[in-house]
C-alpha positions in Angstrom: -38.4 -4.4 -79.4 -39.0 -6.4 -75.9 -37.4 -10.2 -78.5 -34.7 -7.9 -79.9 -33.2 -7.1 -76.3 -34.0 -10.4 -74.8 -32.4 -12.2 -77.4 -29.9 -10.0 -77.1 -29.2 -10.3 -74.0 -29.1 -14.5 -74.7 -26.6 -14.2 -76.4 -24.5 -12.1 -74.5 -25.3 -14.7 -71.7 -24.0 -17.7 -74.3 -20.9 -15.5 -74.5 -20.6 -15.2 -71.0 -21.0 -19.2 -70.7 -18.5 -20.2 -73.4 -15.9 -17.5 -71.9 -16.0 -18.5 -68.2 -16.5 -22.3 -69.0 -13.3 -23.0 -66.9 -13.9 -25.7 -63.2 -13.4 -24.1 -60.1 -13.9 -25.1 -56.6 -16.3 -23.5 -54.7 -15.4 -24.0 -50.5 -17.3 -22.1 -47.5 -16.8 -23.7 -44.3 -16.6 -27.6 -44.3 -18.4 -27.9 -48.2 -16.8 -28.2 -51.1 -18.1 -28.1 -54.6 -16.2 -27.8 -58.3 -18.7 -26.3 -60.9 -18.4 -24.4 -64.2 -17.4 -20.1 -63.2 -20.3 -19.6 -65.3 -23.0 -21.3 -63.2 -20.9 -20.3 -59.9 -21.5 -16.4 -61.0 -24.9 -17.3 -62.4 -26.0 -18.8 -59.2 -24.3 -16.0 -57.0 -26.0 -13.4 -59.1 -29.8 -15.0 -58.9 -29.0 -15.7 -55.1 -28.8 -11.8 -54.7 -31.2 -11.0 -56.5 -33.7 -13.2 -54.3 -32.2 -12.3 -51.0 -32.6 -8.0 -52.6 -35.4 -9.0 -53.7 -37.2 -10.4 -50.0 -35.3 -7.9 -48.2 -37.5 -5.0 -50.4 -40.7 -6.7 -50.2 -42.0 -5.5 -46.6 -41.5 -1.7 -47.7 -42.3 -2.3 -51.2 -45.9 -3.5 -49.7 -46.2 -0.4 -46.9 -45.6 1.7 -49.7 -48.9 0.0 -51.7 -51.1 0.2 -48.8 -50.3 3.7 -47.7 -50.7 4.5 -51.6 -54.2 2.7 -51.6 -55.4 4.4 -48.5 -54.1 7.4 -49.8 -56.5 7.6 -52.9 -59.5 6.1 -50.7 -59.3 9.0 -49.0 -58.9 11.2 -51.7 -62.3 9.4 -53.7 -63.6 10.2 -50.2 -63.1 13.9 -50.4 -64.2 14.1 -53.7 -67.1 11.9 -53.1 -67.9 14.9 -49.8 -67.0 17.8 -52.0 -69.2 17.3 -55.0 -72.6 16.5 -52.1 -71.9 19.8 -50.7 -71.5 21.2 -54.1 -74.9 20.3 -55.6 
């Protein structure tokens, strides 16, 4: 199932290419670039993703330490609860 949709999902990207194969130019500030509207919105698109991507990290990782302390503590008091038990 996972090769269906990524092949899938190549092709649609080939599509994508051969549809938006047309130059543009590219200008932000003083730089100036032509390149293929595919790779501009390809490169745009993995660029967000990145910059999403680093901006979710630091709570992403609170989240998996307060999880892991969470269930530490939760061993602990079932660790404590079957002593008193027995």
């Amino acid at each position: 199932m996972r090769t269906v949709l990524i092949l899938i999902l190549l092709v649609l990207a080939a599509i994508f290419a051969s549809q938006n194969a047309g130059m543009v130019t590219v200008a932000f500030l003083w730089w100036h670039a032509e390149a293929s509207l595919a790779v501009v919105i390809t490169v745009c698109l993995v660029s967000g993703c990145a910059i999403s991507a680093i901006a979710l990290t630091p709570g992403i990782v609170k989240r998996h330490s307060e999880t892991r302390k969470l269930r530490n503590q939760l061993a602990s008091h079932h660790k404590n609860n079957e002593r008193a038990d027995t």
